[in-house]
C-alpha positions in Angstrom: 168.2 147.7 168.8 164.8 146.6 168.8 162.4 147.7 171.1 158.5 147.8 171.6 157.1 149.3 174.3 153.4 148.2 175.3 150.8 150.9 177.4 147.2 151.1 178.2 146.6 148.1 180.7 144.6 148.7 183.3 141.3 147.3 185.6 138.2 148.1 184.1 134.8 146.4 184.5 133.2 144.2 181.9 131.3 145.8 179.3 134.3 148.7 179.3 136.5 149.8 176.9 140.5 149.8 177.0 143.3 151.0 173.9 146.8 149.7 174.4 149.5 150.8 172.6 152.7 149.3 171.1 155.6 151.6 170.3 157.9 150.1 168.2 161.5 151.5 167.7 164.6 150.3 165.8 162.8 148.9 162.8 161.5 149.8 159.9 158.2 150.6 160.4 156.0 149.4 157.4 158.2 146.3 156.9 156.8 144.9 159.6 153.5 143.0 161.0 152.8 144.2 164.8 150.5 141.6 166.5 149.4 141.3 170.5 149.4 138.3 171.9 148.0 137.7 175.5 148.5 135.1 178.0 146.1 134.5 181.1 147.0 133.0 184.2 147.2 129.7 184.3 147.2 129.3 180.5 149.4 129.5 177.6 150.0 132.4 175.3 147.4 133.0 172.2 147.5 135.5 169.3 144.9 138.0 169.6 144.8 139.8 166.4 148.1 141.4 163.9 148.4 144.3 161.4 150.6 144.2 158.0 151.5 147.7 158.3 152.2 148.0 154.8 148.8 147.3 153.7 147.2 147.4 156.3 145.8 143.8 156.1 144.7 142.7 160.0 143.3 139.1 161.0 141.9 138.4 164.9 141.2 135.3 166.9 137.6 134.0 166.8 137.3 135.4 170.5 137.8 138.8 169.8 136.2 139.2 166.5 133.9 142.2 166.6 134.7 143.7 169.4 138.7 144.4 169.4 140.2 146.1 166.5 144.1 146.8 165.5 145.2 150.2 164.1 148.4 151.6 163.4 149.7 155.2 163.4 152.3 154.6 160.7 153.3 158.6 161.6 154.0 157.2 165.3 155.6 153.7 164.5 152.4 153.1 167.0 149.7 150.2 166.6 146.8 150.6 168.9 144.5 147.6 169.9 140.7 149.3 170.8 139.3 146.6 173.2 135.6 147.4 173.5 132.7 144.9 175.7 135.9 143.5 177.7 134.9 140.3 179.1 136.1 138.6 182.6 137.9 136.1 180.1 139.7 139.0 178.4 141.9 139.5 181.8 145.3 138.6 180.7 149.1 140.5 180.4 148.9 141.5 176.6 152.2 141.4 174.6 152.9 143.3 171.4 155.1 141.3 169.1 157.1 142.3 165.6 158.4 140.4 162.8 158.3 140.4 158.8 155.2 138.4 158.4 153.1 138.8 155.0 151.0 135.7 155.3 148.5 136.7 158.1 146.3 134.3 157.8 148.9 131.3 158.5 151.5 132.5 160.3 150.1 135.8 162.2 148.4 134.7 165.5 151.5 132.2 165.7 153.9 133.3 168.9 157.0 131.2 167.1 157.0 133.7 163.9 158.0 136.7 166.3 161.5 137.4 166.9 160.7 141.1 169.0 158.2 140.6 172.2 157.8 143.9 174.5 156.6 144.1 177.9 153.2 143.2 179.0 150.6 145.1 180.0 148.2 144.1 182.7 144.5 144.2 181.5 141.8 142.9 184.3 138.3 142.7 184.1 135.9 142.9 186.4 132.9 141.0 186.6 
């Protein structure tokens, strides 16, 4: 069975830093691209950035460029997202997502090419 298991959400003002974590069991690891998706209230669910595990190729949404960054732990079947200069507009419930993906930069920040969605994790910032 499949399962991933998001951490690290929490309330933090802007300008702060949060890491959430995405524990993925049931798979094999490196076969996989891990992504986190987020969806704010109100609105509908947007890819946020993704990892190819295997090579570690990684691709983010224009929003977050620069100041989010993906990382895996391949040791800990773990991928971290480092959220650094959170924004008001950043306050969403996060969602760690897996499928076998290779082509990042079509289908990665695409909800409809995951097949395994964990929980989400609350992330609110404070202006």
């Amino acid at each position: 069975e499949v399962q991933l298991q998001a951490s690290g959400g929490g309330l933090v003002q802007a300008g702060g830093s949060l890491r959430l974590s995405c524990v993925a069991s049931g798979i094999t690891f490196d076969d996989y691209t891990i992504a986190w998706f987020r969806q704010a209230p109100g609105k509908e669910r947007e890819g946020v950035s993704c990892i190819e595990i295997s090579d570690g190729s990684t691709r983010y949404a224009s929003s977050v460029k620069g100041r989010f960054t993906i990382s895996s732990d391949n040791a800990k079947n773990t991928v971290y997202l480092q959220m650094n200069s959170l924004k008001p507009e950043d306050t969403a419930i996060y969602y760690c997502a897996a499928d076998m993906i290779i082509n990042l930069e079509r289908y990665g920040l695409g909800q409809n090419e995951y097949d395994y969605w964990g929980q989400g994790t609350l992330v609110t910032v404070s202006s």
